[in-house]
Residue, then its C-alpha position, 0 to 999 in steps of 0.5 A: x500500500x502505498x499512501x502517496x496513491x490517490x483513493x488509498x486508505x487504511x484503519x488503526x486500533x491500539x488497544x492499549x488505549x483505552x478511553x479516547x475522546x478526541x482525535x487528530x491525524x496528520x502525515x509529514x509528506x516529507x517522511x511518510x510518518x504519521x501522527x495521531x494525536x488523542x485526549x485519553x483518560x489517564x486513569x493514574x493521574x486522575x485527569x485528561x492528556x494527551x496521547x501521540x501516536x506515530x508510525x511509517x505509512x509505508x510499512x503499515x502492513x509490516x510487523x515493525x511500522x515504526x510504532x512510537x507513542x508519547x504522553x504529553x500532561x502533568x498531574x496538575x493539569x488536563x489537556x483535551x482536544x488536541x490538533x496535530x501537525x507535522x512537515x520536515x520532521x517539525x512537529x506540533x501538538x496544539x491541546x486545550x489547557x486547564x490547570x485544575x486550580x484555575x479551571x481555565x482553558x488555555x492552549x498549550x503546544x508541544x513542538x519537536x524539531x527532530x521528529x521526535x526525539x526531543x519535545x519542549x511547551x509553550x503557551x500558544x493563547x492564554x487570556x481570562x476567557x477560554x481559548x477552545x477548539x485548535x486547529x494547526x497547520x504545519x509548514x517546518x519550523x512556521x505553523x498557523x494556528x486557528x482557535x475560538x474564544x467568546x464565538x469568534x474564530x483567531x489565528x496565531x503564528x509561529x516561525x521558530x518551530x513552536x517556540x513563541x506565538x504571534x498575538x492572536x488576531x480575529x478572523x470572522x467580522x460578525x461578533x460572537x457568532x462561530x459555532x464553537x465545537x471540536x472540529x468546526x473550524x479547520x485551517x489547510x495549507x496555504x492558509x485557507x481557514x472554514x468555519x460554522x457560522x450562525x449570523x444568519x440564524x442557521x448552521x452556515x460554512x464561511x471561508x477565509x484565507x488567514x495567510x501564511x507566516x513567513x514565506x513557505x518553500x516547497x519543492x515541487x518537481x526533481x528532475x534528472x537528464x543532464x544533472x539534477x533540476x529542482x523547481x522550488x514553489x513558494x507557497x506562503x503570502x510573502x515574497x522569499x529572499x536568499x533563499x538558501x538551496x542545496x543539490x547533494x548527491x550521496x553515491x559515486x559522483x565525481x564532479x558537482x557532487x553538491x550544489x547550492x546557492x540563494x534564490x527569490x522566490x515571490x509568493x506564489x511564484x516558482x524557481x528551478x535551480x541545477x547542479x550544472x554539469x556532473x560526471x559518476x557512475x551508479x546509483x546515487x540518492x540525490x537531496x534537494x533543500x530549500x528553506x525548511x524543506x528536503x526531499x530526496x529521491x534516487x536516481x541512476x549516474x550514468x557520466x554527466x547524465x542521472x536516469x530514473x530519478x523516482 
């Protein structure tokens, strides 16, 4: 099964937890890993957290997916409905937030830049109302994020992997009429943000388009023939400037085995940049950057040419 085919799909149960009430999924393309994200009853604190669950899309129907799983709370604190996110081995965890002293609820993130290996927190919202119902989307080290507060829907911004978040602005201009539940106002890529609105007396989807952080790279084509061409696109709602890029390959390759420069990029636009002349032999993976983006691909080094580049 291969989870990049359009119409492809799958199911998973874990039975070792019990007692989820709410859930989250996403994919980093990058990586073909998965996140899961659920609120479940911890039954030795006596309160909600968080629970992350994580394995490799391309292996699901192997014995060893590459199962991991975290619990994210404390024994002071509950966090439910939770929204994760992940690109380039960034990772946000975005929950609801009630110390059990204050009764108040706030939203807490719990960020990784490695995929995993390490995890810090910081407070995404926390006013003197109640901040509910995250919706977060990931582009690498920049997210959006999109909650509600007092029947209005806001977006908050990160562009240092989850570390600090922008002030929240609001979204919607009729006052007080977002219908606030879990999973009534979702933010995508590229910044498109819908929600269910009640201004004209009945349960109406609205659409925005909240925009983007920072400029978003993305690499959208590698190709092969004479050396290696990649076309970088950018995605987000500003221009890009100096743009670090790199072309590297990792087998037998003689000359022009790594590539990189700067590049502009305006919001919208795309690029393609080369390795120009190379000359090796064999099979070779070849890692294009840009950004806070990375793909790798592998091809075959024939002299100057790279063939099958998949």
């Amino acid at each position: 099964m291969n989870y990049e085919d359009e119409g492809s799909g799958w199911s998973s149960y874990w039975d070792t937890w019990q007692g989820c009430r709410h859930s989250s999924i996403d994919i980093d393309v990058t990586t073909g890993l998965f996140y899961a994200a659920f609120d479940w009853y911890n039954q030795t604190n006596d309160s909600w957290d968080i629970v992350l669950l994580s394995a490799d899309c391309k292996q699901l129907e192997e014995e060893d997916a590459g199962e991991r799983s975290w619990i994210m709370g404390g024994d002071m604190d509950e966090e439910t409905c939770p929204a994760v996110a992940a690109a380039n081995d960034y990772i946000y965890v975005v929950a609801q937030y009630d110390q059990l002293a204050i009764g108040q609820q706030d939203l807490v993130c719990y960020y990784s830049s490695d995929g995993g290996s390490a995890w810090s927190s910081s407070m995404v919202a926390a006013s003197a109302d109640d901040e509910l119902y995250p919706s977060v989307v990931a582009y690498g080290d920049t997210a959006t994020c999109t909650f509600t507060k007092n029947g209005n829907l806001y977006v908050t911004f990160t562009s240092d992997g989850g570390a600090t978040w922008s002030d929240p602005e609001q979204v919607n201009d009729n006052e007080g009429t977002v219908i606030e539940e879990y999973h009534n106002a979702e933010v995508i890529p590229g910044g498109n943000a819908v929600w269910m609105d009640s201004r004209n007396g009945e349960s109406d989807i609205y659409h925005d388009n909240v925009g983007t952080p920072v400029p978003v790279i993305t690499i959208k084509e590698i190709r092969g023939g004479f050396g290696i061409s990649a076309t970088l696109e950018n995605i987000g709602g500003m221009a890009g400037t100096q743009i670090p890029w790199s072309i590297s390959f990792d087998g037998l390759v003689f000359l022009g085995k790594e590539k990189s420069g700067t590049v502009d990029i305006d919001a919208g636009e795309s690029v393609e940049v080369k390795t120009g002349l190379i000359l090796g032999i064999g099979r070779a993976d070849i890692t294009v950057t840009a950004g806070g983006a990375a793909q790798t691909v592998s091809g075959f080094v024939l002299g100057p040419l790279v063939l099958g580049v998949s």
